[in-house]
C-alpha positions as CSV (number, residue, x, y, z in Angstrom):
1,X,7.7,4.9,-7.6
2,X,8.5,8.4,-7.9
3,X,11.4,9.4,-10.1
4,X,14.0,11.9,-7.8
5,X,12.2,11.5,-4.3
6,X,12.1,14.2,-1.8
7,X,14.1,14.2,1.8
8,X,12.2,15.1,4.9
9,X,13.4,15.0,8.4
10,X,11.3,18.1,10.1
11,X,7.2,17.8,9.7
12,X,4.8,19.1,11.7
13,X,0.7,18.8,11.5
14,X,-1.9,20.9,12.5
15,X,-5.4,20.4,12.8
16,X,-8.5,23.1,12.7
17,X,-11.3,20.1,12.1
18,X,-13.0,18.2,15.0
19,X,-11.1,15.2,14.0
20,X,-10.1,13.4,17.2
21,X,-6.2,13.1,18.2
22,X,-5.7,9.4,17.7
23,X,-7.6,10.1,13.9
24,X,-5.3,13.0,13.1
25,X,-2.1,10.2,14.6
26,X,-3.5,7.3,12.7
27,X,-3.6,9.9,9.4
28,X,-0.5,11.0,9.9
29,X,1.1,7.8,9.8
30,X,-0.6,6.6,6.6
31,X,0.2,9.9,4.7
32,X,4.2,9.1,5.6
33,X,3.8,5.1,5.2
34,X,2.8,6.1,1.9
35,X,5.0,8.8,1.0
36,X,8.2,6.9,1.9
37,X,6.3,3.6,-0.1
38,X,6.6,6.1,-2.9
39,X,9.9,6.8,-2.9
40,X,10.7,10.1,-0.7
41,X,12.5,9.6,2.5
42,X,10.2,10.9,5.6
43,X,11.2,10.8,9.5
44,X,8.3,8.8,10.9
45,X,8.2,11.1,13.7
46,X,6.8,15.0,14.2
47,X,9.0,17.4,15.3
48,X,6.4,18.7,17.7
49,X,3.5,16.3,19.3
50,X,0.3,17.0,16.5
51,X,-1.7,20.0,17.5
52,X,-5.4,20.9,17.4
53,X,-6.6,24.2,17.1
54,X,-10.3,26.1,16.7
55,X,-10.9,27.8,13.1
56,X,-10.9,30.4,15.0
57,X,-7.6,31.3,15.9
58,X,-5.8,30.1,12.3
59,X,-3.1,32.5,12.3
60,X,-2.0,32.1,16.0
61,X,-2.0,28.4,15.8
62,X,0.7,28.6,12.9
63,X,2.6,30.8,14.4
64,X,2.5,29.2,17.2
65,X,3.6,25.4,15.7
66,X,6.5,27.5,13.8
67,X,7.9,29.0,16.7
68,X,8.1,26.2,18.6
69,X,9.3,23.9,15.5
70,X,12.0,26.8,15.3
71,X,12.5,26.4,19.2
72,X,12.9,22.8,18.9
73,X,15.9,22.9,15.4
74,X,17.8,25.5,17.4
75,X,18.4,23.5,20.6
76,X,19.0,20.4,18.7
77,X,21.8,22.9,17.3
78,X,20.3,22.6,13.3
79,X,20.1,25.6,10.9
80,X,17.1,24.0,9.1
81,X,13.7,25.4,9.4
82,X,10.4,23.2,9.3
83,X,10.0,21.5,5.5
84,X,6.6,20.6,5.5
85,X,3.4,21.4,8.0
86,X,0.7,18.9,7.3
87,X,-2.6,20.9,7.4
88,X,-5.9,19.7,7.9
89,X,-8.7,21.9,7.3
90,X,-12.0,22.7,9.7
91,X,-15.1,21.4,8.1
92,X,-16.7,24.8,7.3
93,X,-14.6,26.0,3.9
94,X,-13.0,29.7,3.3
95,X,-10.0,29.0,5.4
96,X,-7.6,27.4,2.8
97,X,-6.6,31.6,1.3
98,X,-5.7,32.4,4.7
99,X,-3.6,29.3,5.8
100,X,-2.0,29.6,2.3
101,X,-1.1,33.1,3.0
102,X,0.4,32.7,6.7
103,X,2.3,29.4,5.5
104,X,3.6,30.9,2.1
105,X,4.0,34.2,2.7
106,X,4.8,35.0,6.0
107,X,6.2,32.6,7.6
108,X,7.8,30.9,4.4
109,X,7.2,27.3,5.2
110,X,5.7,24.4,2.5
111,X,2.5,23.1,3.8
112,X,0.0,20.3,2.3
113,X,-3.6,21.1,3.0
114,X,-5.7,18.1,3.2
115,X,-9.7,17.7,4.0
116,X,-11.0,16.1,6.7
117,X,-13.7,14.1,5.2
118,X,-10.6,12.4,2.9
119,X,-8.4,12.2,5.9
120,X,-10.8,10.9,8.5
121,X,-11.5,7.8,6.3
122,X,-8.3,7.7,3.8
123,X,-7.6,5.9,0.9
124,X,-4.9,4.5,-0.8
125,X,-5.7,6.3,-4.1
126,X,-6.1,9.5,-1.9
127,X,-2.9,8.9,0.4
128,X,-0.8,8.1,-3.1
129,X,-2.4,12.0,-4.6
130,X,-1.3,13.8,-1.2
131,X,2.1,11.9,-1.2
132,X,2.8,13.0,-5.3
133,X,1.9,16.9,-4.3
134,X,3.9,16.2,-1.0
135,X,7.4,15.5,-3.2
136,X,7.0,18.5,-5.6
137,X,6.7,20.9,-2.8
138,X,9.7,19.5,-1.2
139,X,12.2,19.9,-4.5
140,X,11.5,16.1,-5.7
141,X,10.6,15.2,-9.3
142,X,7.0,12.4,-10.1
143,X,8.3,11.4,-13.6
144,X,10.1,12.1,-16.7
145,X,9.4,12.1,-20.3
146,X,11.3,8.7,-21.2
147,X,13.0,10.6,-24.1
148,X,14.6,12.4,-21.5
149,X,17.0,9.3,-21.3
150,X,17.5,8.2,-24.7
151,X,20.3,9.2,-27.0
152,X,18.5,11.9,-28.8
153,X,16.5,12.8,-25.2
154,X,13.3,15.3,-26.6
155,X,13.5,16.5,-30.0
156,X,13.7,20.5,-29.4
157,X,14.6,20.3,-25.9
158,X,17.6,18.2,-25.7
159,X,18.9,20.0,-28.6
160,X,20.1,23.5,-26.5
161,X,19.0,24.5,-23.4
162,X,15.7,25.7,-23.5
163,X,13.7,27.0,-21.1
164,X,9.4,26.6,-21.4
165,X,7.3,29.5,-19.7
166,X,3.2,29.1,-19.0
167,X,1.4,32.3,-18.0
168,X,-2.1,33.2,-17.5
169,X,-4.2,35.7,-15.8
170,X,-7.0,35.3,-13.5
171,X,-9.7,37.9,-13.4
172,X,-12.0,38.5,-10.1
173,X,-15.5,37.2,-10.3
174,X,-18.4,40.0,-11.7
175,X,-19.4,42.6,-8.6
176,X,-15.8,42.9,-7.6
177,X,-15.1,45.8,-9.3
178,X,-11.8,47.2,-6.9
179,X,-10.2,43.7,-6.4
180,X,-7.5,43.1,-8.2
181,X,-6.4,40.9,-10.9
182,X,-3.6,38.5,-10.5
183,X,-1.3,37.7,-13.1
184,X,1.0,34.4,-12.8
185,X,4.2,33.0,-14.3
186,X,5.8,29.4,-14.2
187,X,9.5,28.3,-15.9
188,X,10.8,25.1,-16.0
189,X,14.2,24.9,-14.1
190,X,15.9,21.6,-15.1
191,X,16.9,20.6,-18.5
192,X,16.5,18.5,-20.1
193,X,13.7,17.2,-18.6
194,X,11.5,20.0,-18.0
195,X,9.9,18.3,-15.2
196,X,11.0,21.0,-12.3
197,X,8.7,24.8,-12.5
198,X,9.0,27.6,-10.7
199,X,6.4,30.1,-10.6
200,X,5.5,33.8,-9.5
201,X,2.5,35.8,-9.4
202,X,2.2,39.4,-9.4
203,X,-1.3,41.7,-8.8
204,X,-2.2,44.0,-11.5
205,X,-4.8,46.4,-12.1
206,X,-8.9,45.1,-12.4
207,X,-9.3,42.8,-14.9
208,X,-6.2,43.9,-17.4
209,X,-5.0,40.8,-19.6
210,X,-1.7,42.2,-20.6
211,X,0.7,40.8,-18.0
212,X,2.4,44.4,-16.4
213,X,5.0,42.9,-14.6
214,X,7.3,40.5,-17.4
215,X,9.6,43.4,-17.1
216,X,9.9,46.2,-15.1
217,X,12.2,49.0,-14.3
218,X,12.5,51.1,-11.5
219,X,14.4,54.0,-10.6
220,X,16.7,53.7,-7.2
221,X,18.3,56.3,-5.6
222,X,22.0,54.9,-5.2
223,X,21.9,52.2,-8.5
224,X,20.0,54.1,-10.5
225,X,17.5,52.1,-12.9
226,X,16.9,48.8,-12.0
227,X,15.8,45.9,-14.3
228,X,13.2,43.2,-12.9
229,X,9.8,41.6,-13.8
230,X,8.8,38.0,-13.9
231,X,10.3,36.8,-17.4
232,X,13.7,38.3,-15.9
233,X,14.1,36.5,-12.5
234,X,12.9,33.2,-13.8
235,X,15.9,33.4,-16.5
236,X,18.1,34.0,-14.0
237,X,16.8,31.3,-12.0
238,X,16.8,28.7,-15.0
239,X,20.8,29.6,-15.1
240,X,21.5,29.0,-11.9
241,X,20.1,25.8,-11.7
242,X,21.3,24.5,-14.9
243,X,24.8,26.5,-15.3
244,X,23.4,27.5,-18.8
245,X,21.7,30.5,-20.1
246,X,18.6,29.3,-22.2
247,X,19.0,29.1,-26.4
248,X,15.5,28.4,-26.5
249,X,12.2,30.3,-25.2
250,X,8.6,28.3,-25.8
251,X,6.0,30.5,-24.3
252,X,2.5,29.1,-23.5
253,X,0.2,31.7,-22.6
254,X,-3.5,31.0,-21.5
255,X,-6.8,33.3,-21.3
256,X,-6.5,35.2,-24.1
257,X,-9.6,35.5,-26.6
258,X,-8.9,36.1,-30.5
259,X,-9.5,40.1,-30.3
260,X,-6.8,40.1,-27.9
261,X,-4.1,38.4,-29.6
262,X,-2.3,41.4,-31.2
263,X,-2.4,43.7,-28.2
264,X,-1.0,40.8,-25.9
265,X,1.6,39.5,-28.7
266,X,2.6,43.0,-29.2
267,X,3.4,43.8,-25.2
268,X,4.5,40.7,-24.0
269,X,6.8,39.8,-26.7
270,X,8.2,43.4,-26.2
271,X,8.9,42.4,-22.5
272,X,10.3,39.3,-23.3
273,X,12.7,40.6,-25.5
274,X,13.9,43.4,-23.0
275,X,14.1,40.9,-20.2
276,X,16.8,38.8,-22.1
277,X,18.5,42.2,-23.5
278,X,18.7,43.1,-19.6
279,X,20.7,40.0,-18.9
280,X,23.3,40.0,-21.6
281,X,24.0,42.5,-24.1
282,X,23.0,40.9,-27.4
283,X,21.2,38.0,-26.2
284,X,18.3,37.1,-28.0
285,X,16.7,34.1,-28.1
286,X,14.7,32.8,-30.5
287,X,11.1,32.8,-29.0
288,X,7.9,30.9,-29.8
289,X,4.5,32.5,-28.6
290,X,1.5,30.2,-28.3
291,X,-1.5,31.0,-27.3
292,X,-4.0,28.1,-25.4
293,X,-7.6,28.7,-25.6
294,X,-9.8,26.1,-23.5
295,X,-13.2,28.3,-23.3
296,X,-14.6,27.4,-27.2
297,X,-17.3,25.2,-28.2
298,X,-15.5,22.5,-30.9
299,X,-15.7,19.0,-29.9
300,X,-13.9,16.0,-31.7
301,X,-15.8,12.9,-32.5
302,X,-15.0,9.8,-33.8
303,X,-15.6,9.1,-37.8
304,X,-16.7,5.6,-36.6
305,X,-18.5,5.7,-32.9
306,X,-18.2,2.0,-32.2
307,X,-14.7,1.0,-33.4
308,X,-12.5,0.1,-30.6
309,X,-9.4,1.7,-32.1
310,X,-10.9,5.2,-32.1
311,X,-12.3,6.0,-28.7
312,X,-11.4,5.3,-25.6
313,X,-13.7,3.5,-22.9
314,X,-15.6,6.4,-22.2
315,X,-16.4,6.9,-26.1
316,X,-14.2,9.7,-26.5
317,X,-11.4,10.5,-29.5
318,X,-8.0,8.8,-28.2
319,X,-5.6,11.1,-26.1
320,X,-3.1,12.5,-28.5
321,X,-5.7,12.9,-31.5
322,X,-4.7,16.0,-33.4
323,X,-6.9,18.1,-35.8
324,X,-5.1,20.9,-38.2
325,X,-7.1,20.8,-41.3
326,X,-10.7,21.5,-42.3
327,X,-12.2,23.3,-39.0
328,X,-8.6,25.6,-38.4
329,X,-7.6,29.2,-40.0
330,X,-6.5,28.2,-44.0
331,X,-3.6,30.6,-43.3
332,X,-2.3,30.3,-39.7
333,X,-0.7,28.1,-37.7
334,X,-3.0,26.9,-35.2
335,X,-4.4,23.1,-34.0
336,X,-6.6,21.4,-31.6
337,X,-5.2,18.8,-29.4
338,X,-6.8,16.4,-27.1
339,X,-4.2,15.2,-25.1
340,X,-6.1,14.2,-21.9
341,X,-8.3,11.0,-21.9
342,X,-11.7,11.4,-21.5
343,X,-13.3,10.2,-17.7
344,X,-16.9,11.8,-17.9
345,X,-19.2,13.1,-21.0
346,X,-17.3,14.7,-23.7
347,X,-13.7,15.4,-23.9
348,X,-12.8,19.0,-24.6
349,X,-10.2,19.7,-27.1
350,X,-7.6,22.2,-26.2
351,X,-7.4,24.8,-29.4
352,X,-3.4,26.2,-29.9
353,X,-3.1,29.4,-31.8
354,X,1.4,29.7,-33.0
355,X,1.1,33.6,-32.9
356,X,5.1,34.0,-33.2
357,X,7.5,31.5,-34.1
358,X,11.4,32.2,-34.2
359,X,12.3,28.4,-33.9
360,X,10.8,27.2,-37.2
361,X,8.9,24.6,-35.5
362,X,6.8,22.0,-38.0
363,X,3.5,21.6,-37.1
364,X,3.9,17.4,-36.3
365,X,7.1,18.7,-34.0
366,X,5.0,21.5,-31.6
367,X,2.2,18.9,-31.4
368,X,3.9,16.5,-30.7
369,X,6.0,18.4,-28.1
370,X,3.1,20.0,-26.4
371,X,1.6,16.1,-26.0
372,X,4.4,15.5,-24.4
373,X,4.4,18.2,-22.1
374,X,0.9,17.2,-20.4
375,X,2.1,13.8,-19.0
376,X,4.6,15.6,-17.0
377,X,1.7,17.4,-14.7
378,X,2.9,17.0,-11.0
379,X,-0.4,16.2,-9.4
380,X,-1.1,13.1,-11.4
381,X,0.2,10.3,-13.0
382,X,-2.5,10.9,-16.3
383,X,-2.1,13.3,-19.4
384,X,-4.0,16.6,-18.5
């Protein structure tokens, strides 16, 4: 069962596949069977009968279900809008972008995309998947660290509030030389469990790695300068939610290749720094900068293949195997962590490079921390 279950009383599903209308019914009923099974409170029942559409006509079929969900709330004399449209996809892919973008953007309604070879013939493992992205998406929580509820809670967390960012940047393929890359930003907003993220994305120029927007000011004709950027608004979001400014900043930032390091530190420290100085004059947090490097060719073996007690059924290193001597920088604080348990060939290692450290962390404390972290992934209920 999930932890903090999600509430929903107004769902909607929409259909752009040639499923037939008693298969997208029958769907539809396993998908809330399963979600309220799990935990979350759903209405069994559609605001609106379950609509078909052609792939066709996408953006007026939305449209179209959220006027008439809207339609529906304001006779029945309710302020709420539609929480969740159920979408499933036509059979020929490159839709998914656009849906996301009408749902998301425009009209500013959760959806759940779902495929119609899984939802034509569904599963229980595939139902109980939908169902855990389902309750994220509607403000519920999957699980929490079990140190969360002990006396001490997680060392370095539970101590002050502290708030734990992950950025990255992704870069468009080779040939697209105008399109844009897009630069993203998530922030957990509960503590201490750091089990609730928000996240924002921003565009920035081709293929740049240094994050533009962390902090930003712009000039306004009546106010003057202005103070925004990512790092800022997801601060003030953290202290809304909680009541409490963060003590605390662990940054985990992805992407970035060794050359890069100094350049990126350099900036995005900078903006860090001026985000929280924006807030509150004098508030500076103490700030850790990691860097998480995936792309590398180091794989961890065991020193005896056929013990039991050091590999896991697939053969691989345990999850939670650690490696910070030998193979890593005889000066800097950097390890390789395998947190995830391997499923198929050979388990990658994730490689963490401590480019700043204001905390004092030990080196047994941030891995063990950062182990932690990867059981608390939404969208499964295994390490990642």
């Amino acid at each position: 069962k999930m932890i903090n279950g999600g509430i929903i009383d107004n769902w909607a599903c929409v259909s752009f596949s040639r499923m037939r209308p008693e298969e997208v019914h029958r769907f539809c009923c396993d998908l809330i069977q399963m979600c309220n099974m799990t935990g979350m409170s759903v209405n069994p029942r559609p605001l609106v009968d379950n609509r078909s559409a052609s792939p066709n006509h996408i953006e007026n079929a939305l449209r179209d279900v959220y006027r008439r969900t809207t339609e529906m709330l304001g006779k029945q004399g309710h302020e709420k809008q539609l929480q969740l449209l159920i979408v499933i996809l036509p059979e020929v892919s490159g839709s998914y972008g656009k849906i996301k973008k009408v749902c998301e953007t425009d009209l500013g309604i959760v959806s759940q995309c779902c495929l119609p070879r899984h939802a034509a013939r569904p599963n229980k493992q595939y139902l109980e998947n939908v169902a855990l992205k389902i309750n994220v998406k509607v403000g519920g929580r999957n699980t929490v660290l079990e140190r969360a509820f002990v006396r001490n809670g997680i060392p370095f967390v539970s101590e002050v509030p502290t708030i734990i960012f992950g950025a990255d940047v992704t870069h468009p393929p080779p040939g697209e030389d105008s399109a844009s890359s897009i630069a993203a930003v998530v922030a957990s907003m509960d503590w201490p469990e750091i089990t609730k993220y928000r996240g924002l994305v921003s565009a920035q120029p081709h293929r740049q790695e240094i994050i533009e927007d962390l902090f930003s000011v712009t000039k306004d004709p009546q106010r003057g300068n202005v103070n925004g950027g990512m790092i800022r608004e997801l601060l003030i979001a953290f202290r809304r939610k909680t009541g409490q400014r963060p003590e605390r900043i662990l940054f985990y930032r992805d992407g970035v290749s060794e050359g890069q390091f100094s350049h990126v530190l350099l900036h995005e420290m900078d903006a860090i720094r001026k985000a929280c100085a924006s807030l509150e004059e004098g508030y500076m947090p103490p700030v850790t900068f990691v860097v998480v490097q995936k792309r590398h060719h180091t794989r961890l073996f065991p020193e005896v293949h056929g013990r039991r007690d050091m590999t896991d059924k697939s053969g691989n290193i345990l999850p939670g195997t650690v490696v910070d001597l030998m193979i890593c920088h005889p000066t800097e604080f950097d390890f390789y962590l395998c947190s995830h348990a391997g499923i198929q060939g050979t388990s990658r290692p994730t490689h963490y490079h401590v480019l700043y450290d204001e905390n004092h962390f030990t080196a047994d404390a941030l891995q063990s921390l950062t182990n932690n972290l990867c059981y608390t992934y939404a969208r499964c209920t295994r390490a990642v």
